[in-house]
C-alpha positions in Angstrom: -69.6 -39.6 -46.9 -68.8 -36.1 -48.6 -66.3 -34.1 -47.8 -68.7 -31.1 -47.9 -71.4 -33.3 -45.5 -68.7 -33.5 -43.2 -67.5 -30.4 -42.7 -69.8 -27.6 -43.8 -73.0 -28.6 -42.7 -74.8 -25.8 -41.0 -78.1 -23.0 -41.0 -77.9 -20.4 -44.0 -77.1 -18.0 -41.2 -74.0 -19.9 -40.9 -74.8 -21.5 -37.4 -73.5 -24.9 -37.5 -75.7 -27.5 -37.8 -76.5 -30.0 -34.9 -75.1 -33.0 -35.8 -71.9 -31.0 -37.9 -69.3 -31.3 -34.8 -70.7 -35.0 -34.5 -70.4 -36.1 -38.2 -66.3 -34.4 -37.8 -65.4 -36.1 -34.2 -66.5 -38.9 -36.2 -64.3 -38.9 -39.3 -61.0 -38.5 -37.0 -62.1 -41.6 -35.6 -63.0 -43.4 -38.4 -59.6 -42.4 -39.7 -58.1 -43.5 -36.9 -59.7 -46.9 -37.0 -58.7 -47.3 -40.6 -55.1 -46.2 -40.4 -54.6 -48.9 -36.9 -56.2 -51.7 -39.2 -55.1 -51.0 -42.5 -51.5 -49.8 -43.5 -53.2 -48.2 -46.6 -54.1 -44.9 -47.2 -58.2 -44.0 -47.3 -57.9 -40.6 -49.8 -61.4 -39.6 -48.4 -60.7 -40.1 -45.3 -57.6 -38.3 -45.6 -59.1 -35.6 -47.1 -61.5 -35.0 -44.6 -59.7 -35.0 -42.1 -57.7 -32.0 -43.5 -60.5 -30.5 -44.1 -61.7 -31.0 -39.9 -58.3 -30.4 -38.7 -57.9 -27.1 -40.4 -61.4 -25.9 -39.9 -61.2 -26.0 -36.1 -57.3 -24.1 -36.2 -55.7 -27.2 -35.9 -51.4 -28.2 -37.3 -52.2 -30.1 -40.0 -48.7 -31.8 -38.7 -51.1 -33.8 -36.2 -52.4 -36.2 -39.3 -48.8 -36.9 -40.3 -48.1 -40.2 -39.2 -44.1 -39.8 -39.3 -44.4 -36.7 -37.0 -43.7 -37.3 -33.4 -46.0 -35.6 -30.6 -42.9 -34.1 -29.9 -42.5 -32.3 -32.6 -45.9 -31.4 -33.0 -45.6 -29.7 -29.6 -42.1 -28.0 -30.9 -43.4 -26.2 -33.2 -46.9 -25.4 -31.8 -45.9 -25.2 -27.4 -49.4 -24.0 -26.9 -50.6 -27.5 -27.2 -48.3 -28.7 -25.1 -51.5 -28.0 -21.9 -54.1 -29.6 -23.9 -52.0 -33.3 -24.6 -51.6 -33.1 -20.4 -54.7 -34.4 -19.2 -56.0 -34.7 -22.3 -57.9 -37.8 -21.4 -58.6 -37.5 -17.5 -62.7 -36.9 -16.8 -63.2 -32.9 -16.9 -65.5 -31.4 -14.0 -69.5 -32.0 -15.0 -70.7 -28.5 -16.8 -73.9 -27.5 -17.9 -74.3 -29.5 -21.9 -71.9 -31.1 -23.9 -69.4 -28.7 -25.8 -69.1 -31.0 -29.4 -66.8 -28.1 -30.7 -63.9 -29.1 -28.0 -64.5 -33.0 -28.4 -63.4 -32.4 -31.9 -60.8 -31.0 -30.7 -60.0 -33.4 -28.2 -60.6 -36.2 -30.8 -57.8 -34.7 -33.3 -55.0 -34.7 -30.4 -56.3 -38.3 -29.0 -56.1 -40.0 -32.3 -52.7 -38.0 -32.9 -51.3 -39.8 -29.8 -52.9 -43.0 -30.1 -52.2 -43.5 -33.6 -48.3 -42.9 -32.9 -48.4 -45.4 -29.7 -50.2 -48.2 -31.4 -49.1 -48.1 -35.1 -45.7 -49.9 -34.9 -45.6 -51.0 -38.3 -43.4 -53.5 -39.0 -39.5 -54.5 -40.1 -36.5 -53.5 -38.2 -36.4 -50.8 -35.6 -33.9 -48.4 -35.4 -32.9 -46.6 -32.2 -34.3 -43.3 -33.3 -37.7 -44.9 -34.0 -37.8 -46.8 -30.6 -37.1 -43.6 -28.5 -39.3 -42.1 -30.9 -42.0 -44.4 -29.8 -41.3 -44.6 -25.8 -41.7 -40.2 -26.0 -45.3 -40.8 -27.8 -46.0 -43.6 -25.2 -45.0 -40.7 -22.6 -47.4 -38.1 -23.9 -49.9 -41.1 -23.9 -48.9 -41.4 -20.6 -49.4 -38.0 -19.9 -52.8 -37.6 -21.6 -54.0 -40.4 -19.0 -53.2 -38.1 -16.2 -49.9 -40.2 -15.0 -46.1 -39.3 -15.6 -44.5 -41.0 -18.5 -43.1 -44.1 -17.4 -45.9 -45.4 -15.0 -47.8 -47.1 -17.0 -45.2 -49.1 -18.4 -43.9 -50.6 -15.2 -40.7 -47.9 -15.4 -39.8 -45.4 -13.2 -43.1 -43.4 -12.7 -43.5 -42.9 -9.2 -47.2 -42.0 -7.8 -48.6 -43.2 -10.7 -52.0 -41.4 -11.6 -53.5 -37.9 -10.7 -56.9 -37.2 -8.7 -59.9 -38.1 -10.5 -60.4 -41.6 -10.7 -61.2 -42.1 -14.4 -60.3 -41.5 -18.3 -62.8 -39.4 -20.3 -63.9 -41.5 -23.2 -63.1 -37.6 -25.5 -66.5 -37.9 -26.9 -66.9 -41.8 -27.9 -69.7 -42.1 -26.0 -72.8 -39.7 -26.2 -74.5 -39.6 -22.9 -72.2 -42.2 -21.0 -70.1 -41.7 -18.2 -66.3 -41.9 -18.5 -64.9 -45.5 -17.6 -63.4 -46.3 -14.6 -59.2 -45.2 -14.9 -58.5 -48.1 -12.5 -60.3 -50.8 -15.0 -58.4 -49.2 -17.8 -55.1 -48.5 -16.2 -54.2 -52.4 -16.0 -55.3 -52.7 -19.5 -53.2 -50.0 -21.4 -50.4 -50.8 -18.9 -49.7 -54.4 -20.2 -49.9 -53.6 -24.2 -47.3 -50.7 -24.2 -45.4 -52.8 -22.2 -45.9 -55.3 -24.7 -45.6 -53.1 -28.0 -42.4 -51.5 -26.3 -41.1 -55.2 -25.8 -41.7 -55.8 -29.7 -39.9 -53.3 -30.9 -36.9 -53.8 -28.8 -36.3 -57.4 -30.2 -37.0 -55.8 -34.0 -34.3 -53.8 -33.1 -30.5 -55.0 -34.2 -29.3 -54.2 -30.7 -26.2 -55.7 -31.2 -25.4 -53.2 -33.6 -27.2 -50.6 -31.6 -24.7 -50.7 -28.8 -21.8 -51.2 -31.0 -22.1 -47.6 -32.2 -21.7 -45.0 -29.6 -23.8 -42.6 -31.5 -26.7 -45.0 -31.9 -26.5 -46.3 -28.4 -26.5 -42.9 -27.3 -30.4 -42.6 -28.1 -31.4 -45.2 -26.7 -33.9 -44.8 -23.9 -33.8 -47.1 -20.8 -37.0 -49.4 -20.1 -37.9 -52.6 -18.4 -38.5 -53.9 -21.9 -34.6 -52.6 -23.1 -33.4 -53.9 -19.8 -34.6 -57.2 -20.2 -33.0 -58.0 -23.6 -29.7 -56.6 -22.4 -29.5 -58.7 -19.5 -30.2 -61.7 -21.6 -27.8 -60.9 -24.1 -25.2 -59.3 -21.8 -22.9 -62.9 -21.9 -22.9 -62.8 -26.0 -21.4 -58.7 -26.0 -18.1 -57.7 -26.0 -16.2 -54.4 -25.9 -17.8 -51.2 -26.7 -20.9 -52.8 -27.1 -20.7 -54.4 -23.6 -19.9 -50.8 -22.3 -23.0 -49.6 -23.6 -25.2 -51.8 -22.1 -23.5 -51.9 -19.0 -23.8 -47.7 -18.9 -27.5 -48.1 -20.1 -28.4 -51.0 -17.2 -26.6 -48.4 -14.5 -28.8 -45.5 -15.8 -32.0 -47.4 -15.6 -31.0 -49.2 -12.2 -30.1 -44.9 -10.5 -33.3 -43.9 -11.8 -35.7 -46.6 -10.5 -33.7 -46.6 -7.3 -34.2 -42.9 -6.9 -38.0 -43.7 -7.1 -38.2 -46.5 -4.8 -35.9 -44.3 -1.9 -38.6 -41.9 -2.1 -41.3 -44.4 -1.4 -39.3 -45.9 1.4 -38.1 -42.5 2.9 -42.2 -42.0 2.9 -43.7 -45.2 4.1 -44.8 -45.3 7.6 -42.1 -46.7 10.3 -41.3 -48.0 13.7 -42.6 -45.5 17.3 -40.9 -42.3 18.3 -38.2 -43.3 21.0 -38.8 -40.7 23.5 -36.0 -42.1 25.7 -33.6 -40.0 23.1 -33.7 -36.5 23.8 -34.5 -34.3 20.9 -32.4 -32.4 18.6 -32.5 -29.0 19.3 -32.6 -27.4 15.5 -35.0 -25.9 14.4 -36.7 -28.2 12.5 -38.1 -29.9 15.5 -39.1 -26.8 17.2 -42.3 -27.6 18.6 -43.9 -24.1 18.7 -47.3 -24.9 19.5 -45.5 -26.4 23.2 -43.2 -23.4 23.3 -46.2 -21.1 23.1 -48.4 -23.0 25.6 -45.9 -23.5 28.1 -44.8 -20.1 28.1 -48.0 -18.6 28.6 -47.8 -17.6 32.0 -44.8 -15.2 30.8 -47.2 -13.4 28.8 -47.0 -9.2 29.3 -50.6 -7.9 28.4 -49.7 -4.1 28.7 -46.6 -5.0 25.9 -48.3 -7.7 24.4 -45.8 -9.6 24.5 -45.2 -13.3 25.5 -41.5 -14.1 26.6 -39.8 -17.4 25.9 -37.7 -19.1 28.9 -37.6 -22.3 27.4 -38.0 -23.7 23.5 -39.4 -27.1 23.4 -38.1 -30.0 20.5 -39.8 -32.7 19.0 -38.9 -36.2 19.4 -38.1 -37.3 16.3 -35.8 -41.1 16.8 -37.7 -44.3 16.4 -37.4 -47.3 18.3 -35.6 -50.1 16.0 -34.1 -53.4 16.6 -31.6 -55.2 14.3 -33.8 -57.1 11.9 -32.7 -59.7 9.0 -34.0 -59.2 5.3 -33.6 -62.1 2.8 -34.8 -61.9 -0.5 -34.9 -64.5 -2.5 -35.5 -64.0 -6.3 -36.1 -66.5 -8.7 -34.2 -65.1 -12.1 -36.3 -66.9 -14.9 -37.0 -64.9 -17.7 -40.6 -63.9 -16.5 -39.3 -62.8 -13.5 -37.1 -59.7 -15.2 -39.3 -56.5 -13.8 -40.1 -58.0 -10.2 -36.0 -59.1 -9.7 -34.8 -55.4 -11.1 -37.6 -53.6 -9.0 -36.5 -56.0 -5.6 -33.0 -56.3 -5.8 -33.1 -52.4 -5.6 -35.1 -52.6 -2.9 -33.0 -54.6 -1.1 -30.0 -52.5 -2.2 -31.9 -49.5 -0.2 -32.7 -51.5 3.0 -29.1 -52.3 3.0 -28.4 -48.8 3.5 -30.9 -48.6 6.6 -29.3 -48.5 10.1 -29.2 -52.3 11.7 -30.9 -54.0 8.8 -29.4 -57.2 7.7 -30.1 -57.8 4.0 -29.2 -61.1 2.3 -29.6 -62.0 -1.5 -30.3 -65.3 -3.2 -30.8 -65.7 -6.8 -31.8 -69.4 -8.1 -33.2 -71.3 -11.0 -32.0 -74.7 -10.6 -28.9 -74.1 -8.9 -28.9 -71.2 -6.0 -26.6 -68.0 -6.1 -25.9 -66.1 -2.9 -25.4 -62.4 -4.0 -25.3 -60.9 -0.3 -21.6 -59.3 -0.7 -23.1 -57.3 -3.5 -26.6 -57.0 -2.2 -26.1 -53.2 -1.6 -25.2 -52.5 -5.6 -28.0 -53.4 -7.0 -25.9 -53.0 -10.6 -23.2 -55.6 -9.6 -26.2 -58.2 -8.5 -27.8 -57.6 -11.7 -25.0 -58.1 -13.9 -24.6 -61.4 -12.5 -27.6 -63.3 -12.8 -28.5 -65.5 -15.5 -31.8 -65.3 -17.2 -34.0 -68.3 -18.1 -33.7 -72.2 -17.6 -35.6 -74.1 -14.8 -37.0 -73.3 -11.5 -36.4 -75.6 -8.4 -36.8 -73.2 -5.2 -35.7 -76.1 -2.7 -32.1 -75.5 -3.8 -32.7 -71.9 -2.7 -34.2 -72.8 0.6 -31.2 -75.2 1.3 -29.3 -71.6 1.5 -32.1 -69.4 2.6 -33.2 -71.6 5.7 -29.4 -71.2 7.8 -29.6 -67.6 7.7 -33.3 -67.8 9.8 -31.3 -67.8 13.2 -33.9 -65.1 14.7 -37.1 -65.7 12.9 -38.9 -63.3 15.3 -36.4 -60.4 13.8 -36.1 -62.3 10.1 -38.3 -61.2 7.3 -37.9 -63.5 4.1 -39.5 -62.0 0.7 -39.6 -64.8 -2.2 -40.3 -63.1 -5.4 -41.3 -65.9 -7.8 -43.7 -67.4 -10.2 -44.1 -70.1 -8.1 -44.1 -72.8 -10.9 -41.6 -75.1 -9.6 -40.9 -79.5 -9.8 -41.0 -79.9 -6.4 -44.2 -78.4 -5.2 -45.3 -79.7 -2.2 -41.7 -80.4 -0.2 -41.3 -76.4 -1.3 -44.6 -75.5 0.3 -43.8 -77.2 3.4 -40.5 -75.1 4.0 -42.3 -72.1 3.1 -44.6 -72.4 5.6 -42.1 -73.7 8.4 -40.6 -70.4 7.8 -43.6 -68.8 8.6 -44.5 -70.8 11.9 -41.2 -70.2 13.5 -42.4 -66.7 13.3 -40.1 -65.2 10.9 -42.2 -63.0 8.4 -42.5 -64.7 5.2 -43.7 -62.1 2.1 -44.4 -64.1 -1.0 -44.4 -61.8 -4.1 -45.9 -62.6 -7.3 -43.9 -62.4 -11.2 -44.5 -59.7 -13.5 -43.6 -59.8 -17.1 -41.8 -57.2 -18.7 -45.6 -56.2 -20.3 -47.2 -56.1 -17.1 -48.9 -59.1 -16.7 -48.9 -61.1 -14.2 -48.3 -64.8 -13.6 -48.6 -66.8 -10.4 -48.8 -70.8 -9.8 -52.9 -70.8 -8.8 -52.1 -74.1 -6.4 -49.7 -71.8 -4.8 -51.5 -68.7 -5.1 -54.5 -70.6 -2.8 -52.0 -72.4 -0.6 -50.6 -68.8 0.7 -54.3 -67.7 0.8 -54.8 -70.3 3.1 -51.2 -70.0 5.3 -52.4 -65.9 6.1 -49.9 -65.2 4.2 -51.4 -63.9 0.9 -49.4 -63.6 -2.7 -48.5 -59.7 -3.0 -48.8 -58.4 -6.6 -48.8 -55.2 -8.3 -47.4 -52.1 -7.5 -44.3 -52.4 -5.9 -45.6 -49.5 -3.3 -47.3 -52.5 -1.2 -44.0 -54.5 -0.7 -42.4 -51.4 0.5 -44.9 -50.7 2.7 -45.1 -54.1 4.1 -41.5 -54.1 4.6 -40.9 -51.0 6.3 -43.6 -51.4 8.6 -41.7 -54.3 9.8 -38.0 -53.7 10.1 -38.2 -50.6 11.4 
């Protein structure tokens, strides 16, 4: 395919020809395809794509493989609104417009291109926040906040409209479903960011304060530090520990906000109202002042302001969380041990910690720092969850006011005599939450014996977004 073919097809009045914006959407993602599959170079390819990118008033800076979207959007900000949403469905109009999906396709491969060419050798810290920015604009481009996809600190996740725009890639087809694709891109660039963190010398990394300075914090980074956290020392150690504390206040900022926003207990209107004016209830006001109304003034006068209730009814309920800390349990222990740092906070909630593999840790005196708890678990080795019900079973002395969340694989030795506590919790009518692993890429990974066994109990394994968990537990202790 000529370069000419390509790119200056078109009437001798100059009208471009039909298929001229197709045959260019098309050599961005050939080049695209070639550059993801094969480290070397296509010259024609290359040259093409010059030759598309500068025709339609495009940085030639978006083909250069070593320049981050970030700078691309430096030094040209009026991109900066076509990356954001760059691959979220548009409203349905009247034809296709092939000029803009060439347009579209030059920024999409520009993005994908830097998320998904990783290369390979050692990883340096500027290259791995290099990386988790790109991943953000990919993020971005999907119509979520950077971070979401990746299991981070994202919060609502994805905007209105339901689905990705395919940017062209399929003539006449509709744009795939976002929440089919969603689960798919969120497990590889957990998985890619994962990969470059172990081809990173992180040893070294935190050694240097200027190199541990640009690092980034992520499930992924999290993960190796607190599996390496026992073999650093000194300034190192002090890094890690600064870059665990600045991951665990920004997830637990995001997870207050979904707690402070789930639904809770009834109004208590045996506690009179606070009289600010917040609660002012000024549709009341008005209608029970109406019979002051002056219709030659026009004027209604006020005798009495009336408040909104605004105290809920709560009784003193029992939390225990019990996490198991094997090393596929990384993103579900950090996400529920700062959950259970929050309920801690919550007027007459009683939150209790256990940690286990095969032996069983109780971490209740520092269930309310979620960093302390953290620091002291141990990743990897066995699972036997028997040792953590031996602790976990004394503390049930209400079960009507206990809730007991098990966060687990559920891939244990002792199956069956595990089970049968489980569900002995659950018939003395404490609440028992069983919540599923996920892997520092996102996938996840649940015993299927167990998985049908809860089914079975009415008591069903809760997985994914940790927004259901919350739910589930606010509706219940407060």
């Amino acid at each position: 395919m000529s370069e000419v073919s390509v790119v200056e097809g078109g009437a001798e009045d100059g009208t471009p020809a039909p298929d001229s914006d197709e045959n260019r959407r098309q050599v961005l993602y050939w080049r695209l395809l070639a550059r993801l599959f094969d480290p070397e170079e296509q010259p024609s390819l290359e040259s093409a794509s010059v030759a598309v990118v500068e025709d339609i008033g495009l940085p030639v800076a978006l083909l250069d493989p070593a320049a981050s979207v970030d700078s691309v959007v430096q030094r040209h900000p009026e991109l900066t609104a076509e990356f954001d949403g760059l691959m979220t469905p548009e409203p349905d109009a009247d034809g296709r417009d092939r000029a803009a999906e060439v347009r579209r396709a030059a920024l999409a491969s520009k993005v994908l291109l830097n998320v998904f060419s990783t290369g390979n050798g050692t990883v340096t810290a500027e290259q791995l926040a290099r990386w988790q920015s790109d991943a953000g604009w990919l993020e971005r481009a999907l119509g979520c906040r950077p971070g979401d996809l990746r299991g981070g600190r994202g919060g609502a996740g994805r905007t209105a409209g339901g689905g990705v725009s395919p940017t062209g890639t399929g003539v006449g087809t509709p744009a795939p479903d976002l929440s089919r694709l969603i689960p798919e891109f969120g497990p590889e660039l957990g998985s890619i960011e994962a990969g470059l963190v172990r081809r990173m010398h992180l040893r070294e990394v935190l050694a240097d304060p200027a190199l541990a300075s640009r690092l980034t914090p992520s499930m992924s980074l999290i993960e190796q530090l607190l599996r390496d956290k026992n073999n650093l020392s000194g300034v190192a150690l002090a890094n890690a520990k600064a870059l665990i504390r600045r991951y665990v206040d920004e997830v637990t900022e995001v997870l207050r906000t979904q707690v402070e926003k789930a639904s809770v207990g009834e109004l208590d209107r045996s506690v009179p109202p606070k009289r600010v004016f917040r609660n002012l209830d000024l549709d009341r006001t008005i209608w029970k002042n109406l019979t002051n109304w002056d219709p030659e003034g026009e004027r209604l006068y006020v005798d009495r302001l009336y408040y909104r209730h605004t105290s809920r009814k709560t009784t003193p309920q029992r939390l225990i969380v019990v996490v198991d800390q094997s090393g596929s349990m990384v993103d579900s222990m950090v996400n529920c041990t700062i959950l259970a740092s929050i309920f801690a906070g919550l007027p007459k909630v009683d939150v209790h910690l256990i940690a286990y593999d095969t032996q069983a840790l109780d971490l209740t005196p520092w269930a309310h720092d979620p960093f302390e708890t953290l620091l002291r678990t141990q990743l990897g080795g066995g699972t036997d969850g028997t040792v953590a019900m031996a602790l976990a079973q004394p503390k049930i002395t209400e079960p009507r006011n206990t809730v007991v969340v098990w966060i687990s694989d559920f891939y244990e030795w002792r199956t069956d005599e595990l089970f049968e506590s489980m569900a002995a919790i659950h018939r003395s009518g404490a609440k028992f939450i069983p919540v599923g692993s996920v892997t520092s890429s996102g996938r996840g990974s649940v015993n299927p014996w167990f998985r049908e066994k809860f089914k079975d109990l009415g008591t069903p394994v809760i997985s994914g977004h940790i927004k259901k968990l919350v739910h589930e537990l606010k509706t219940f202790l407060t």
